[in-house]
C-alpha positions as CSV (number, residue, x, y, z in Angstrom):
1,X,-33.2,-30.4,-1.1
2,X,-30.0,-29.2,-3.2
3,X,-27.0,-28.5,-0.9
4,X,-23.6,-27.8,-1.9
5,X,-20.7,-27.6,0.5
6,X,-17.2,-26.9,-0.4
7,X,-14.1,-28.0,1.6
8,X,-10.7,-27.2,0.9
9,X,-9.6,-23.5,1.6
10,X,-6.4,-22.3,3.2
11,X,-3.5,-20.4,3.4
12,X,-0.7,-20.8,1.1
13,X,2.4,-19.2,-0.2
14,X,2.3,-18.1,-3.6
15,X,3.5,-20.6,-6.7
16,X,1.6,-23.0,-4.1
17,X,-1.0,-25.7,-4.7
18,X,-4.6,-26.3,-3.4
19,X,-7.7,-28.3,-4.1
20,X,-10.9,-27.5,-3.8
21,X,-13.9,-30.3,-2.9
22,X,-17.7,-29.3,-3.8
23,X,-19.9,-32.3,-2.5
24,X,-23.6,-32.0,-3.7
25,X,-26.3,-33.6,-2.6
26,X,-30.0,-33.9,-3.2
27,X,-29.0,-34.0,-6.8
28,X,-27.1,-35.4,-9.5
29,X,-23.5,-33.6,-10.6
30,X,-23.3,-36.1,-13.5
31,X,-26.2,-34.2,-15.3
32,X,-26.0,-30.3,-14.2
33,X,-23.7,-27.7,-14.6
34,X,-21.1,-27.6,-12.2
35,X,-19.0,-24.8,-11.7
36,X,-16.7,-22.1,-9.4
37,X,-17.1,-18.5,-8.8
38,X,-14.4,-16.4,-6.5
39,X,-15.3,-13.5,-4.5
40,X,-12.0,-10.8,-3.2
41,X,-12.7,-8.2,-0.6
42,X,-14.3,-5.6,-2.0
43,X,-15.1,-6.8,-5.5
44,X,-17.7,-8.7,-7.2
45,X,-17.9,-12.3,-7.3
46,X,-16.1,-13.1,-10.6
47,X,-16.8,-16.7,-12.6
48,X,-13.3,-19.1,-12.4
49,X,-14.4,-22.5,-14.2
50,X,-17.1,-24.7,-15.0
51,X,-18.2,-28.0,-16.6
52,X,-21.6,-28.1,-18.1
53,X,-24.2,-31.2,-18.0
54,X,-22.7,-32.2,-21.8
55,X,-18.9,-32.0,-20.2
56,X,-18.0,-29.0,-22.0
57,X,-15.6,-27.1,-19.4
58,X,-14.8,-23.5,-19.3
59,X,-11.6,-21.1,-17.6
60,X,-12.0,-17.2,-16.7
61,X,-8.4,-16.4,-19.0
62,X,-7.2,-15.3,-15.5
63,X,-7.0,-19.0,-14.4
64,X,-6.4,-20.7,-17.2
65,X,-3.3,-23.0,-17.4
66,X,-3.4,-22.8,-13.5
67,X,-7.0,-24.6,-12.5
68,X,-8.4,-27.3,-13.5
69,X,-11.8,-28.1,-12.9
70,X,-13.3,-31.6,-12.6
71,X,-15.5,-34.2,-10.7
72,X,-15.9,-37.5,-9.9
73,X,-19.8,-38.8,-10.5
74,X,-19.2,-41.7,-8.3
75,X,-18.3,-39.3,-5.3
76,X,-21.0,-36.9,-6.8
77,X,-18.5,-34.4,-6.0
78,X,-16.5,-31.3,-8.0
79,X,-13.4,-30.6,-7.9
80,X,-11.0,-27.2,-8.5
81,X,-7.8,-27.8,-8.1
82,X,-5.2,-24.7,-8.2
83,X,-1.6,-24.4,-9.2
84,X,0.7,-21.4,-9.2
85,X,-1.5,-19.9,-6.5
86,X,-0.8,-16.1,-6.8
87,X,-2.1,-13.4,-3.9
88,X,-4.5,-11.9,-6.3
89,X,-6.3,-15.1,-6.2
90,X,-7.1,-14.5,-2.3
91,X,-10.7,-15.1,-2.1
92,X,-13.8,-16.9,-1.1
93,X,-14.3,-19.4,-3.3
94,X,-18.0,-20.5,-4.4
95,X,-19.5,-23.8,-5.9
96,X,-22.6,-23.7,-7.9
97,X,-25.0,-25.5,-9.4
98,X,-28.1,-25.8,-11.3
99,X,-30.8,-27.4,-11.4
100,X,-34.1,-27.0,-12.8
101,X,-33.0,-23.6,-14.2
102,X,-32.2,-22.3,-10.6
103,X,-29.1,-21.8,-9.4
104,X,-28.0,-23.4,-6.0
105,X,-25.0,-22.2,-4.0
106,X,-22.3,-23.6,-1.7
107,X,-21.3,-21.7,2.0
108,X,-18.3,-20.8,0.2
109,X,-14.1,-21.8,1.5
110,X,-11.7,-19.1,1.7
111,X,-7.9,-19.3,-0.2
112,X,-5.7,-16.7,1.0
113,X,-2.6,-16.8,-0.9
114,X,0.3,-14.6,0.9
115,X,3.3,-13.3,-1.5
């Protein structure tokens, strides 16, 4: 059974820092797609970052320069780690995965960043 679960979330000021952890289990993140998706009050759940299963690693332009994506294969986990945190980047933040063509979702971590 695939499971995601994503650790991390808080509260910070913004120009603050903050890393998100995405641990998977029941599968391999060395060899599927890994990736973050943010959801604000009110909107729709937006894509942020993600590495693919060849390593290739992709930024919404609204993040870029600020997040980094990464993981560690050992730990089989994913990592998002946020600088420059601004309040529009208040949200719950997603991990996903897939595997065998269908997607698999984590419980989600909320970052609320106050100005």
């Amino acid at each position: 059974q695939v499971q995601l679960v994503e650790s991390g979330g808080g509260l910070v000021q913004a120009g603050g820092s903050l890393r998100l952890s995405c641990v998977g289990s029941g599968m391999s993140l060395s060899i599927n797609t890994i990736g973050w998706y943010r959801q604000a009050p009110g909107k729709q759940r937006e894509f942020v970052a993600q590495i693919g299963s060849a390593g290739n690693i992709n930024y919404a332009d609204s993040v870029k320069g600020r997040f980094t994506v990464s993981r560690d294969n050992t730990k089989n986990t994913a990592y998002l780690q946020m600088i420059s945190l601004k309040p529009e980047d208040t949200a719950v933040y997603y991990c996903y995965t897939y595997v065998r063509s269908v997607q698999y979702w984590g419980q989600g971590t909320q970052v609320t960043v106050s100005s």
